[in-house]
Structure formats: C-alpha cells, structure tokens
C-alpha positions in Angstrom: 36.6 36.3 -38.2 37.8 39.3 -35.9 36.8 39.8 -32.2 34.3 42.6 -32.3 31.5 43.9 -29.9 28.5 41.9 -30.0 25.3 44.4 -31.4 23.5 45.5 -27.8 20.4 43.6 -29.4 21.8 40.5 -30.1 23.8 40.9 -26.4 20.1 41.3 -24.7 18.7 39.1 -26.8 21.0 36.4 -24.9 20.9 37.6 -21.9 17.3 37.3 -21.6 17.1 33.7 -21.1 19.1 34.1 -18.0 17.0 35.8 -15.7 13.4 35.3 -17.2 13.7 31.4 -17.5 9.7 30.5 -16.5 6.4 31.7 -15.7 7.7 32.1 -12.1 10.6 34.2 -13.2 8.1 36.7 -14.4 5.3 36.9 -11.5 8.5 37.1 -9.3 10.3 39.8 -10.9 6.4 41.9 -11.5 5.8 41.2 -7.7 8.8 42.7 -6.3 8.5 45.7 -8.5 5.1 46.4 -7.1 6.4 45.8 -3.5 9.2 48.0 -4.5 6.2 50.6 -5.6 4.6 50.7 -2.4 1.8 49.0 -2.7 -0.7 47.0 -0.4 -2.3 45.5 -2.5 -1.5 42.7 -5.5 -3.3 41.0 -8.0 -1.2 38.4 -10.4 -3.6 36.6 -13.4 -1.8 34.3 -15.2 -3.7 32.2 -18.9 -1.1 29.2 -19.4 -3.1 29.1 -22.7 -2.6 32.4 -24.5 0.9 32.8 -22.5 -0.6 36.6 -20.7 0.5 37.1 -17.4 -0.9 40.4 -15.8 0.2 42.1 -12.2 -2.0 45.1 -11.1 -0.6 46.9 -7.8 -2.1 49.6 -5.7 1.4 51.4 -5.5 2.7 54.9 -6.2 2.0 54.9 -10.1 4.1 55.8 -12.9 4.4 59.3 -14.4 4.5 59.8 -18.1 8.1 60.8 -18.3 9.6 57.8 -16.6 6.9 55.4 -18.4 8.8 56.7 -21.7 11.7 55.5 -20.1 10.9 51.7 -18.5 12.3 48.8 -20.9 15.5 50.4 -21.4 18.6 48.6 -20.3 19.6 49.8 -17.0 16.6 51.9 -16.3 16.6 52.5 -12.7 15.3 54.8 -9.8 17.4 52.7 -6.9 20.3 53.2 -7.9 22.9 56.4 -8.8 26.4 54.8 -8.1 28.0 51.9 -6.4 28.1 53.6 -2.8 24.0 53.8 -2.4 24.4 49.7 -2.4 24.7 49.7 1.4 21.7 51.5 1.8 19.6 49.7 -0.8 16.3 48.0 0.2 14.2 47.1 -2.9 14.4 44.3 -4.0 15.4 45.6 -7.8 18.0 48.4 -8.4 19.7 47.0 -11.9 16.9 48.1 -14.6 17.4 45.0 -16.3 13.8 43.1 -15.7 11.4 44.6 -18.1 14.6 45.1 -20.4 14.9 41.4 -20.8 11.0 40.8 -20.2 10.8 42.5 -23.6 13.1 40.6 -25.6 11.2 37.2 -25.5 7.5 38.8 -24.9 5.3 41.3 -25.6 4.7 44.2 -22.7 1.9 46.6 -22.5 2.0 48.9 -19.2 -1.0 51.1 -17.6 -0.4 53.1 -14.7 -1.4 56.1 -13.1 0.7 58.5 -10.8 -0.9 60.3 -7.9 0.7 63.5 -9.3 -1.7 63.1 -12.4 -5.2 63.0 -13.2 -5.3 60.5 -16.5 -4.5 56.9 -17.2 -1.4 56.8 -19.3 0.0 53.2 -21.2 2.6 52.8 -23.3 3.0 49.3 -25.3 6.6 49.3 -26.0 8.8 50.2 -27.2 6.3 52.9 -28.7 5.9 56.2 -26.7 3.4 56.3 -23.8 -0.4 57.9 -24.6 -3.1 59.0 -22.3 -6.1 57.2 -22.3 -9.6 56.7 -20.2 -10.7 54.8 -18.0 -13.3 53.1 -19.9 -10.4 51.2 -21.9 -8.6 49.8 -19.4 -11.4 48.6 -16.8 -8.6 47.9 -13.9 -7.7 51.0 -13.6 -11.1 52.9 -13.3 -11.3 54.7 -10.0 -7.9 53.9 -8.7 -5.9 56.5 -7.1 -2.7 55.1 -8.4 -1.5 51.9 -9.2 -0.1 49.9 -12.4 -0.8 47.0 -14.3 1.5 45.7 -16.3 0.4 42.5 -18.9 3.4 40.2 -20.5 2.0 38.7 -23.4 2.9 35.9 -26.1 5.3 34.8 -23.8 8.8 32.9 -25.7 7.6 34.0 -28.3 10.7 34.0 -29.9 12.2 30.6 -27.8 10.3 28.3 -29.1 12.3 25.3 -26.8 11.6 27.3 -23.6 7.9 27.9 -24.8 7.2 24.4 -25.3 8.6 24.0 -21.5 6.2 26.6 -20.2 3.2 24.4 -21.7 4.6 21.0 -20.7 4.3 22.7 -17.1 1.7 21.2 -14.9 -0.8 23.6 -13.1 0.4 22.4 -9.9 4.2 22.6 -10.1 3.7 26.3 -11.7 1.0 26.9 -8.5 3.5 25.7 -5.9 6.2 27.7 -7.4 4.6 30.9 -6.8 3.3 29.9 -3.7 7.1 30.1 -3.1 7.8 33.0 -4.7 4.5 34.9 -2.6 5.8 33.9 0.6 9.4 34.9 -0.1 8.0 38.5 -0.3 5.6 38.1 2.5 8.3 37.1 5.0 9.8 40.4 4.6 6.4 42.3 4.1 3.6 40.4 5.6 1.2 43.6 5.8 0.8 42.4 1.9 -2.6 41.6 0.5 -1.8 39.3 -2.4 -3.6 37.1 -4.8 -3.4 34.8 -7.8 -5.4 33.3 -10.1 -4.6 30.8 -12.8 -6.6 30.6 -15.9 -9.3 32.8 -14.7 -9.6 30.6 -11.0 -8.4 31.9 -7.7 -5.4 30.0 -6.5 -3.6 31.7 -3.8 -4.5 34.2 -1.6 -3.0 36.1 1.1 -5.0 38.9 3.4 -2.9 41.1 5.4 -1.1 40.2 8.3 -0.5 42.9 10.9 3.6 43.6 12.3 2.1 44.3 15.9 1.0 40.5 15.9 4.5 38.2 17.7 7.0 37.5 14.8 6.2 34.1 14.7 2.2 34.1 14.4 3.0 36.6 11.4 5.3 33.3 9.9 2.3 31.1 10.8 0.1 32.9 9.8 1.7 33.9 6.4 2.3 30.1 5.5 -1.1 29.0 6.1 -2.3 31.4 4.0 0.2 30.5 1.0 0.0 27.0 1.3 -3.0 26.1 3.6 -2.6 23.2 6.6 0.2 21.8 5.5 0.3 21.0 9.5 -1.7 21.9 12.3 -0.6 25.3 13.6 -0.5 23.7 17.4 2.6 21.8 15.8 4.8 24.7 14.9 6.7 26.4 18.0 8.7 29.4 18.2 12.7 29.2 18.2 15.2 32.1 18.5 19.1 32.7 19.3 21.5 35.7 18.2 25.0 36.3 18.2 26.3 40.0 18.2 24.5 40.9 15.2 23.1 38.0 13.5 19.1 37.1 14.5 17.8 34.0 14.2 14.3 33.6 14.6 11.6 31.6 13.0 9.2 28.2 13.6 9.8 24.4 13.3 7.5 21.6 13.6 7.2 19.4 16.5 5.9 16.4 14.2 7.8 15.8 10.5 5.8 15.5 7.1 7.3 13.7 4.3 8.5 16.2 2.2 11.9 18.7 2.0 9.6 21.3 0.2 8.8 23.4 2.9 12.2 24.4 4.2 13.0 28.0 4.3 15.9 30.3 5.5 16.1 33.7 4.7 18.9 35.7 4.7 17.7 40.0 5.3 14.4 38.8 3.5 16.1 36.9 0.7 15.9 33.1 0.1 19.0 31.4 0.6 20.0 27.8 -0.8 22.6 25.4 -0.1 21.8 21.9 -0.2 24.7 21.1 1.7 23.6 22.9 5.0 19.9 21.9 4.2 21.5 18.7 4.2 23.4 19.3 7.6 20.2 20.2 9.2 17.8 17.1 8.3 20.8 14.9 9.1 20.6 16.5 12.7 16.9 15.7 12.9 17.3 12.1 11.5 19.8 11.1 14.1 17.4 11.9 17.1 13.9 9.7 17.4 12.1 12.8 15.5 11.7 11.2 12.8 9.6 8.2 14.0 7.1 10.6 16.2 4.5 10.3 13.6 3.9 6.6 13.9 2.8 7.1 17.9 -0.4 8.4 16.5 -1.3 5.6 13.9 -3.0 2.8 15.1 -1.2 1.0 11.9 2.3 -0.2 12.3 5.7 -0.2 10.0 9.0 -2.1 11.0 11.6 0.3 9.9 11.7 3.8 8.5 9.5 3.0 4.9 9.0 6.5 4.5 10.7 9.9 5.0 10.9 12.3 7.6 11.7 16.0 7.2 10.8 19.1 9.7 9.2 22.0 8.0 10.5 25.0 9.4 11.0 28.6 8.5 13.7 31.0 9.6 14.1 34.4 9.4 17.6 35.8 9.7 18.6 39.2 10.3 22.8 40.1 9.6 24.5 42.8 8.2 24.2 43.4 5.0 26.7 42.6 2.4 27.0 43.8 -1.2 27.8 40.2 -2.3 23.9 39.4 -1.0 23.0 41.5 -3.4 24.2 41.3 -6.4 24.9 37.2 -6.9 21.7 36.6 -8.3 19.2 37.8 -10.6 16.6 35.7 -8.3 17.6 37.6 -5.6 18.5 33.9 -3.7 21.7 33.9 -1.3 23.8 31.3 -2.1 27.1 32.0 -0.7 27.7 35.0 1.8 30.2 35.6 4.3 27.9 36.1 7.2 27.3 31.9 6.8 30.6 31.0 8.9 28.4 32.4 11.9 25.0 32.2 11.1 24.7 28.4 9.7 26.7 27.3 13.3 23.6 29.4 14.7 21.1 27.9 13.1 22.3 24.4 14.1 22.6 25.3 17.7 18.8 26.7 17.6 17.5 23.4 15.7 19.8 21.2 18.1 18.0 23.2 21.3 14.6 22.6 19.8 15.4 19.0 19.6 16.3 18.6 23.0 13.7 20.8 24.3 11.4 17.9 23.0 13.3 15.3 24.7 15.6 14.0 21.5 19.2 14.0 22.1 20.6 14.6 18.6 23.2 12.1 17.5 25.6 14.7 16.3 27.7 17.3 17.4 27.2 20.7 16.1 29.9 22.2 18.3 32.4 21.7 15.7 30.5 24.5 13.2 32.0 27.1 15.7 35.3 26.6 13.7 34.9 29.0 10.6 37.7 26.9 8.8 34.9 24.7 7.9 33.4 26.8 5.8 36.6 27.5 3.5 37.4 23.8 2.9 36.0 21.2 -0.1 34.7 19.5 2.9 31.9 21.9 3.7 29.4 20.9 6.8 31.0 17.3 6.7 32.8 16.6 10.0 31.0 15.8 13.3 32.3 14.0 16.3 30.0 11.2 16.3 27.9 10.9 13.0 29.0 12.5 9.4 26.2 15.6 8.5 27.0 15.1 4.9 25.3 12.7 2.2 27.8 9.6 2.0 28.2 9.0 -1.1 26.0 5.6 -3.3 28.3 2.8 -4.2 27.2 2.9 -7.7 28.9 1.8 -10.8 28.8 3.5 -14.4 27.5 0.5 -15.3 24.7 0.0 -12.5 25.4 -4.2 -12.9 26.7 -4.9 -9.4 25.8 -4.0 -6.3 28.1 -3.7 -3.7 27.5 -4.1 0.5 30.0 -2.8 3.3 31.5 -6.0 5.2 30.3 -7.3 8.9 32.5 -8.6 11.3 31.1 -12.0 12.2 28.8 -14.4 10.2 26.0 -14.3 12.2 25.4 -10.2 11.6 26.1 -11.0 7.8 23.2 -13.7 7.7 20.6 -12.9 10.6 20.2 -9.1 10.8 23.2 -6.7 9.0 22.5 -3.3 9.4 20.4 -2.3 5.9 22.3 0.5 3.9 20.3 0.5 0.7 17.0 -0.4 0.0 16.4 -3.4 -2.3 14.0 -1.1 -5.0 16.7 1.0 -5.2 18.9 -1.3 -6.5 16.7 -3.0 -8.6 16.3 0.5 -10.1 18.8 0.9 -11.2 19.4 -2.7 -12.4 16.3 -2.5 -14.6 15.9 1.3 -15.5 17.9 2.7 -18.7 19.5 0.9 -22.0 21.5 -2.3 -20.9 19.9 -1.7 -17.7 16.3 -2.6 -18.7 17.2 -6.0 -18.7 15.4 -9.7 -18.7 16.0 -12.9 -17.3 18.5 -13.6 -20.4 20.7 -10.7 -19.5 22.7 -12.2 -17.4 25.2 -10.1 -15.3 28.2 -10.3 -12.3 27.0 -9.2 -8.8 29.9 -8.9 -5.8 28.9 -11.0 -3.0 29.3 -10.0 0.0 32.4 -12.0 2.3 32.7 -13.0 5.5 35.6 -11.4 8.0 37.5 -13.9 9.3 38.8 -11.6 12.2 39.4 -14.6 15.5 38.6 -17.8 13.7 40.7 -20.4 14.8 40.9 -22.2 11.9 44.1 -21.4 10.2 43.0 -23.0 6.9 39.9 -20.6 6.7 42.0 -17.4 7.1 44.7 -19.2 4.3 42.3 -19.7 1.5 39.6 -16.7 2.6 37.2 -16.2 -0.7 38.2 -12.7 -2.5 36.5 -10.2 -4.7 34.0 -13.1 -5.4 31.2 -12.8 -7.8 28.2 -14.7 -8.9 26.3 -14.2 -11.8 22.3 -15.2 -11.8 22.4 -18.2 -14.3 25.3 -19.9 -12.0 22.4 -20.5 -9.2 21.1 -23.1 -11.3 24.4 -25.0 -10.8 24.4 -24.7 -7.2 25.5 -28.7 -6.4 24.0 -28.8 -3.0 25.9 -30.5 0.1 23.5 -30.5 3.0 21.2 -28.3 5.3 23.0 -26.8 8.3 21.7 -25.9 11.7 18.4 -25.7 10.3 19.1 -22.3 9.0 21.5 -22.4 6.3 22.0 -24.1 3.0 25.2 -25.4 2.4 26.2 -25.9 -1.4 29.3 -25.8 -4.0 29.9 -23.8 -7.1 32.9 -24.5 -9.1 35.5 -23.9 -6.4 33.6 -22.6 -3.7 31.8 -23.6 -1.4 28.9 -20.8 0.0 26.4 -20.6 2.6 23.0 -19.3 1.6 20.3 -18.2 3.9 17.1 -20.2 3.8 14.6 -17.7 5.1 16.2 -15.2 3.0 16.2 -17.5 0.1 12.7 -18.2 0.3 11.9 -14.5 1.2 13.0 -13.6 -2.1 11.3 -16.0 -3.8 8.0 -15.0 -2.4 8.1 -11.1 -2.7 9.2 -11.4 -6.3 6.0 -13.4 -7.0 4.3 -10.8 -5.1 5.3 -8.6 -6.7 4.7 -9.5 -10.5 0.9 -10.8 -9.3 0.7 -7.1 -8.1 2.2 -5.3 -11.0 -0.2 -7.8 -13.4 -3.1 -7.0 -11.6 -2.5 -3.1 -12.0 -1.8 -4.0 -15.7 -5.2 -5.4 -16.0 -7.0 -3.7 -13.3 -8.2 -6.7 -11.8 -7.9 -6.2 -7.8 -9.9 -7.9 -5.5 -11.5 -4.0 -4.3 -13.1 -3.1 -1.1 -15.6 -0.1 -0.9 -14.3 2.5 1.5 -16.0 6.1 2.5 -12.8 7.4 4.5 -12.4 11.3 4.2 -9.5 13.1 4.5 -8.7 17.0 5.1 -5.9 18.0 2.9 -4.6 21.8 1.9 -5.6 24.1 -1.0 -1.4 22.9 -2.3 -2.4 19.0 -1.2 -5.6 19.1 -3.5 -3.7 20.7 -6.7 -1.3 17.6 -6.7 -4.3 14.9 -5.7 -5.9 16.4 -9.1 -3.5 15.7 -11.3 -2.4 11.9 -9.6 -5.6 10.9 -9.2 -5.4 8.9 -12.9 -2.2 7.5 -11.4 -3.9 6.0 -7.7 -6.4 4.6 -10.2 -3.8 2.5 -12.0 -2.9 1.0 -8.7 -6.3 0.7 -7.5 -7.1 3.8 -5.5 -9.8 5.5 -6.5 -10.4 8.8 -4.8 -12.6 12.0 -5.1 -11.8 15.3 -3.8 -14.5 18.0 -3.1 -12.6 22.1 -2.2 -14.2 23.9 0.5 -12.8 26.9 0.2 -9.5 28.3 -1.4 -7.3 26.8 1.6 -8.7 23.5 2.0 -10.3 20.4 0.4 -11.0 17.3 1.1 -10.8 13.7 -0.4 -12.2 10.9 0.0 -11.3 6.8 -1.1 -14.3 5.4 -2.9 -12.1 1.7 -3.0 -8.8 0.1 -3.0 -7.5 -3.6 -3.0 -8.2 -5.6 -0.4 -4.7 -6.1 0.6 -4.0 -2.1 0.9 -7.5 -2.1 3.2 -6.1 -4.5 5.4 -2.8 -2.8 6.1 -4.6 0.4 6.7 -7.3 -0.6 8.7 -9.3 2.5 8.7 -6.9 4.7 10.3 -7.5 8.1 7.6 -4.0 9.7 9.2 -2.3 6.7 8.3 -3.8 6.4 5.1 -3.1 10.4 3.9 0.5 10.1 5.0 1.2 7.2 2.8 -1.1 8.9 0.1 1.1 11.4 0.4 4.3 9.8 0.0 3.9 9.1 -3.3 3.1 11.9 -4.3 6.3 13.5 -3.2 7.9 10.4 -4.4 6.6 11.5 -8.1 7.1 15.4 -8.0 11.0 15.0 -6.6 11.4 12.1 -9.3 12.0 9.1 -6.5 9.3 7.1 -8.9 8.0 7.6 -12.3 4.2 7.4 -13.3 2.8 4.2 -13.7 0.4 5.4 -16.7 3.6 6.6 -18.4 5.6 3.2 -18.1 2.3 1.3 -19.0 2.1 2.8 -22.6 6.1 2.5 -22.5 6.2 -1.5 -22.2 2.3 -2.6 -23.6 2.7 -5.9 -21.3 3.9 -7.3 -18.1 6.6 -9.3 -20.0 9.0 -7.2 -18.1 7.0 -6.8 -14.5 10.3 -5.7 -12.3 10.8 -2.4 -14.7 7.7 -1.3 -12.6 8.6 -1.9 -8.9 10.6 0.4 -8.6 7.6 2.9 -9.0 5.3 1.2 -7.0 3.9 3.5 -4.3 6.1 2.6 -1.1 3.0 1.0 1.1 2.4 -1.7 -1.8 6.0 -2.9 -1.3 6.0 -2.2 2.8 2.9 -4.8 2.6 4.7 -7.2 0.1 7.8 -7.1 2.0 6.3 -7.4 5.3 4.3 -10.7 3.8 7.0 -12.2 2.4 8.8 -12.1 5.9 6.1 -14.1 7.7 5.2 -16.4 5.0 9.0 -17.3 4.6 10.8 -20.6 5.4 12.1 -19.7 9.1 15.3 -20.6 10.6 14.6 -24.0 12.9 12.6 -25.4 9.7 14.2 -28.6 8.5 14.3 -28.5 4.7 15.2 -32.2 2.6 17.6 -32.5 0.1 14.8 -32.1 -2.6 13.2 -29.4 -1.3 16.5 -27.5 -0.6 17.2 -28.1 -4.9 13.6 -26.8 -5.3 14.3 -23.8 -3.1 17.8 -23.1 -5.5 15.6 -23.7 -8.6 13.4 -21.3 -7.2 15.6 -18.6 -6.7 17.5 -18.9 -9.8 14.7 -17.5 -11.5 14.5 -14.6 -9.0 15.5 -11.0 -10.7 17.6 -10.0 -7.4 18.2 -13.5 -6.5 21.2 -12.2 -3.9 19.1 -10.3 -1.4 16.2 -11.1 0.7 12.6 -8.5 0.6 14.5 -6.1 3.4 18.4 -6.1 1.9 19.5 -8.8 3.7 22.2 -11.2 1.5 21.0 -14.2 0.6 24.1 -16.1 0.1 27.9 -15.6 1.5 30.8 -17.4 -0.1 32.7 -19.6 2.4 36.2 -21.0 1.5 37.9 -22.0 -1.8 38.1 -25.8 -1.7 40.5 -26.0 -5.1 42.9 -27.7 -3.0 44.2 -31.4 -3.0 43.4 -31.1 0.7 39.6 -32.0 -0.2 40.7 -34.8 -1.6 41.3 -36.1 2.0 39.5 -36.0 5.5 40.9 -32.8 7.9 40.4 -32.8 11.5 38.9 -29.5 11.1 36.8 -30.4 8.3 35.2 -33.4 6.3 32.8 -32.2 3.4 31.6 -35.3 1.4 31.1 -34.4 -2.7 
C-alpha cells in the first residue's frame, strides 16, 4: 500500500481520544471557554447515566455568524498568527475542543449575544436557527450567556465509554474539584457550581481580589473541597527572585494524603513527580511529620502512617510559548523558568520549616546550580540526605527479599534500622500468578549476613557465610545446638551454622496467628463488637469517599453512618467496631478519623485493594495472608504492637524442647525470616564444612 494523506475525518476522528479522554476532560475544556467568555457566573450538570454533560455561562454570548462557525477544526477568535502567542491569556486559542468534542459525542449549543435580541442554537454540524425562549428554559431572561450540552458521550468508543461508567461518583467529583479550583486560582471572582446527577456537589461563591492573596487561596479551597484542615493551620509564605513570584499557603500540621498539592505556573497546573517528590522528602526529614501525634491521647511506635503537607502555590514568571502549547490540559510539565523557580520554591518550604522550629535534614542550597536540571539525575543530589525516591530492591520474580547489611551483630539482631515494611513484602510474595502462593510453594529468601569488620577471630573472617539462602521448608531441619545468652538460638543447617533471634522468632509466630484469627473473623463477621456513638466532622470531598467505603469498614467490622449538613460538610459517626480496634482508640474521635482516613487514601492511590473484592476472589480463608496486605494499617499497628509485648523476650531461658517447638513453630510461618516490625529473624554464622569441626579449637568447641 502507498503512503497517502490520511482523510481529515478519519485524522480527527483519532485525534479525539487525545484531548477528550474523560468526563473531566470535557467540564474542563467547557469551563475554560466560559471563563475565556467573560463570565461570572458557571453552572456545570453532569447525568453519569444518559452520558449529558451541560455548562451554561453568564458570558458575552455567541452571534449567529460565528455559531455557524464553532466545531470546525481550528476555529478560533484568540489567535491570528504565531506572534499574538506572547500576548495570549485565555486559556484556549487552538479551536480544537468542540472540534474533537464532536467526533465522539453529540453537541447542541444555545447562546445569546448582547448584540442580539433572540436565542439562537445550532446542533451540529447543522446550521444555527433562532428560537424562543420558551424552548430552552436556561436561557429565558438572560442578557447573554451560553449553554452548551455534550450528549451520548463515546458514543462511538465503546472501551472508553465503558471507563466513563466504571467511574465512581467520587473519583469523577474530586477530579473536578481539581479542575474548579485550577481556574479559580487564576480567577477567584468566579461563581461556580456543579451538580452530579441532578444533586449539588460543588460550589464556589465569589471571592473578592481586594481580600490578601492568600485568604482568596483559603478561601477558594474551602469552598472546593470543604475542611480538609482547619484554616488556623494554613499560613502564608512568599519569596521572589527578579521576576519569578512565589506566593501561596502550607499547612502547619500534615494530613495523610499527597492529593492536595498544588503549584501553578501563570495560572496553569504544573506536574512533576520528581520535584513533588523533592519537596515531601524535605518535609519528611524535619519532625513535621510526627506533629500530629502531640494532639492524640493514643500512641504509635514508629511512623504507621503517612505524612504529607497540603499546600498551594501560586507562581508568577514570564511567560514562555513552550507553557503554552505542551499540553492540551493546559498542565506545565517542563518549562525553562523551573531551573529558578523549583530552587525557589524549596528555599520558601525550607524557611517555613524552620520558622516552625524544624531544621530540615537536607540541603536545598545545591538547587541554585541550574546544571541540575539538565542531567538524568534531576532533583537527586543533597549534601546530607538524597531528595529522590531510592529505588525498591525488588526482583522480577518478587521470591526474595533482600536487606542492606549492618556493621555489627548486635544492630543486625536487636534493633536494625527498618527499610521496608513487612506487608509490603508479603505483598508482593502473595499477590499475582506464582506469587499467590501456599505453604507448599516453597521458595529461596537471601538472608541477611553479618559484617565481620574487627573480629579477632581469623577463622570467622576465613570461612564468612556468602550469598546465603534459606528456603521455608529447610526450618523444619534446623538441628538445634543450644540457647545462647538468653537471647539467641543457636542451630545447624547443612553446613551452617546460624543464629536466630528468639523474640523475633516468637514475634513472628504470634502476629501471623493474629493475623489469620483476624482475617477469619472478617471472613465470617464474627468480632467480639463494642457499641460506640463517636462523631466525627469530615468535608463535603471526605463524605463522598466514606459513601462509597462504608461496605468496605463493614467487612472489617466498622460500621459507620454519615449524616451532610450542608454542601461543605458532614458528619459521621461509628455505631461499633471490634473490641480490639476500641481499645487501641480509646475514644479519642481525632485519632480515630485520621486512621479512618488512611485507608481510604490507602484504597483510592491503590496501596490496598478492597476487601469485598478479594472476598468473592478467594470464597475461603484457605489462603488468609493474600489479605494482609489490605488490611487497614491500624489492624496491623495493633497486631504488630501485640505480638511485641506478648513475645518471648531476651533474658527468658528457653529448654532444648521448647526451643525445637519454637523452630516447628516458625516453620509454618508465611514470612518465617522477619519478625512483626522487619527485624531478621535469623543470621547465618560460619560454614563449619571443615575437618576443623572434627576437632576442639581454642577459639571454638561446638558439640554435634
């Protein structure tokens, strides 16, 4: 076949897919042509049934002539020739958005100009018609304005149609609450509002500009999202440089969630995970992120759950074309005013930081250097701790799980510094094909070695134990020799001889019954339940996700209600829970909506799965461990933490019996290697395949 010119139907046609991708594509690209209209006032409707999404605007109207025009490709009033860019400050300017809108929907437009008396529509393609009033209700006794209805949405994709209804009501809501507030950062004197199959959703009343810059931010996101956070807890920051303006608001106290993150760029989002990265790993090196647990009477050892700021910045630059034209979403993601303004931005969150007494653990000094920002190793070099995301030590495979070395055997066996968490691992031991496996799959784990850096003994350092791995079924083997200080269990395997950890050992043993008790009881919804009344205030954004998870808090045991107030607010309340949870939270409602919380998060970025889901997936608690992973985190902070204390401790003196219990024990373990809290359980010593052992050693005399 020859290379020809592809028909300008068939080219659209394609290209359509590209900029309107969702619902959100569309209310974004309708909203920012009424903004781009003048108007004050918006009104989006969206049915997620019959695929109609309507935006009516108070703006300047549409004559006749130029109606005939709209849905053309290229049908702009921005934009004459490449030298007006500069000087361009609508948001659209490439008359591409109701070109493409029409090749995978319906569009019906109504509009009326100031310059003429009638209502005129046009369903296109076909030629505009006057009309009255009385047949298009939104338009009777409007000055000017337009509506303009998308209908039968995909039509014509039937793969991104079936996307648009898997779509849950809240992830489409928080989307446009997105969308909304990227316009209302740039024009906040916007009255704006959206309902969702025919209920009110979002709503924004105007904001005036002679309010300070950042009570029209505050006020702007409250009004989007509701309390997210008390507005007492977001202060003001500010810097420039020559011509780059940073200004914006950051919150004294962290929430659990990277969703409400913003930098904008001359009014237009900008996204780079890397620098997003950058600046949370500022926050997370100072004691920010543990200021939360001050106020909670309830206590956590370690960081069980995360810690983001929420913050909004505004940036003002000069313009570049690139800005522009890079996206049809009109988000920034690469611009060359970065290589000052990101170094900026870091300064400002680094003066914020000490301002509230933290002294951040990492140098931002060295983002001065624009040479930063033109290597592979973008944002990755500080003097003191690395911005960027080190990377998981993960397999293909996901069989083996690897742990960085210690120097000295007590920080391997009494408290190493904890670099994964053991769910995650067990995630991705039992999640997946080969992956999902039982206690018949049988797989090689690298065990973690000791450094033999300044031992005296020269016979250690000559027959050191390398790349050494243990599979689970060779526990049950374990010959063992003796206990040892009271805190160790020292036993052969083959050639080896290895060191294991009682309390960890036992540790293990105890949080993996725990845990399958806990999983059963969810299977069969048989907790021992305490009545509660605690109420909690949560926002308008809070409630939408509490709807649609409340079947899922069921399935572990929490039962809640939730009651709106108003469009911002709601609030909910736990009728009962297991005893277990009720101890651990002990009435204290902050603590208890922050861990609430977390799993949500935890299931809308993906972290854990829906129980329900896995429940109809696996019909029986054969295989228990598939579900830990996705247990909400305060189930396995309490298991964890009970484990601990009910453990063997070190001082405990342990008989030969019980020690060939304790290995028979942990045999049986699914993560037999680690303790609860990542700890390993067991360390190889020396290889003893050596006619030495046949003999006594003045160093050494092990009896076999």
């Amino acid at each position: 076949m020859s290379i020809k010119r592809l028909d300008d139907t068939v080219s659209s046609r394609l290209k359509s897919h590209e900029s309107v991708v969702s619902t959100t594509a569309v209310v974004r690209e309708l909203v920012q042509n009424s903004v781009d209209a003048d108007a004050t006032k918006i009104k989006v409707d969206i049915n997620t049934e019959r695929f109609i999404i309507e935006v009516q605007d108070n703006g300047f109207g549409i004559t006749p002539s130029d109606l005939n025009l709209l849905g053309g490709h290229n049908i702009t009033s921005k934009l004459e020739s490449l030298q007006q860019l500069p000087a361009i400050s609508s948001y659209g300017f490439r008359g591409e958005a109701l070109h493409l809108m029409l090749q995978c929907s319906k569009v019906l437009i109504i509009s009326k100009s100031k310059d003429y008396s009638g209502i005129w529509a046009r369903e296109l393609p076909a030629p505009a018609f006057i009309s009255d009033e009385g047949k298009f209700p939104l338009m009777k006794g409007a000055l000017s304005g337009t509506v303009i209805k998308i209908s039968d949405v995909f039509y014509n994709y039937p793969v991104r149609r079936k996307m648009m209804e898997k779509q849950s009501i809240s992830d489409l809501v928080s989307a446009i609450r997105t969308e909304i507030l990227t316009v209302l950062i740039k024009f906040p004197t916007l009255d704006v509002s959206v309902f969702i199959n025919q209920q009110l959703r979002i709503s924004s009343i105007a904001v005036s500009t002679l309010e300070p810059y950042p009570k029209q931010l505050d006020t702007c996101f409250h009004n989007i999202f509701g309390e997210i956070l008390p507005r007492k807890q977001l202060k003001f920051v500010s810097a420039s440089f020559k011509s780059h303006t940073v200004k914006g608001i950051v919150s004294i106290n962290p929430i659990q969630s990277k969703d409400y993150q913003y930098i904008f760029i001359n009014g237009r989002k900008y996204s780079d995970s890397r620098f997003f990265s950058a600046v949370n790993k500022l926050f997370q090196s100072t004691k920010y992120v543990e200021k939360n647990w001050d106020s909670y009477s309830v206590k956590s050892v370690g960081s069980p759950y995360s810690a983001y700021p929420l913050f909004i910045i505004g940036c003002e630059v000069p313009l570049e074309i690139s800005d522009l034209i890079q996206d049809p979403g009109k988000t920034i993601f690469q611009s060359g005013t970065l290589k000052t303004l990101c170094p900026l931005i870091l300064n400002v969150m680094s003066s914020f930081l000490k301002h509230l007494g933290y002294e951040p653990g990492v140098d931002v000094s060295t983002f001065d250097n624009s040479s930063y920002f033109e290597t592979a190793h973008y944002f990755t070099n500080t003097k003191r701790v690395e911005l960027a995301v080190k990377p998981t030590n993960k397999h293909a495979n996901g069989n083996r799980v690897h742990k960085p070395q210690n120097n000295k055997v007590l920080e391997i066996l009494k408290s190493p510094p904890r670099t994964r968490g053991i769910f995650s691992r067990l995630l991705e031991n039992t999640t997946g094909g080969r992956q999902c496996r039982d206690h018949h799959y049988d797989s090689e784990f690298d065990i973690q070695k000791l450094n033999l850096a300044g031992t005296e003994s020269s016979y250690l350092k000559n027959h050191a134990v390398s790349d050494f791995k243990l599979s689970k079924s060779q526990i049950r083997n374990f010959e063992v020799i003796q206990q040892v200080d009271l805190k160790f269990i020292l036993v052969k395997s083959g050639g080896t001889l290895l060191m294991l950890d009682q309390h960890a050992c036992h540790e293990r043993i105890l949080v993996e019954n725990m845990l399958k008790e806990t999983i059963i009881k969810c299977m069969n919804k048989c907790f021992n339940y305490v009545k509660l009344n605690m109420k909690m205030n949560i926002s308008a954004e809070e409630a939408g996700w509490f709807r649609e998870s409340i079947p899922e808090f069921d399935t572990w045991g929490i039962v809640l209600e939730i009651k709106d107030i108003d469009t911002r607010s709601s609030v909910i309340e736990l009728i009962k829970a297991p005893e277990f949870f009720h101890e651990k939270i002990k009435h204290d409602s902050a603590f208890l909506k922050h861990v609430l919380l977390q799993h949500i998060y935890d299931l809308r970025s993906s972290k854990r799965r829906r129980i329900t889901q896995l429940m109809k997936e696996q019909h029986s608690s054969n295989k228990w461990w598939i579900m830990v992973p996705h247990m909400p985190r305060v189930y396995t902070e309490i298991i964890n933490s009970k484990s601990c204390r009910s453990a063997i401790m070190f001082g405990t003196s342990l008989s030969r019996t019980e020690c060939d219990v304790m290995i028979s024990d942990l045999s049986k373990c699914q993560q037999p290697f680690h303790c609860a809290h990542g700890r390993p359980s067991v360390v190889p010593i020396v290889e003893i395949n050596d006619s030495i052992f046949g003999f006594s050693d003045k160093d050494y005399e092990i009896l076999l």
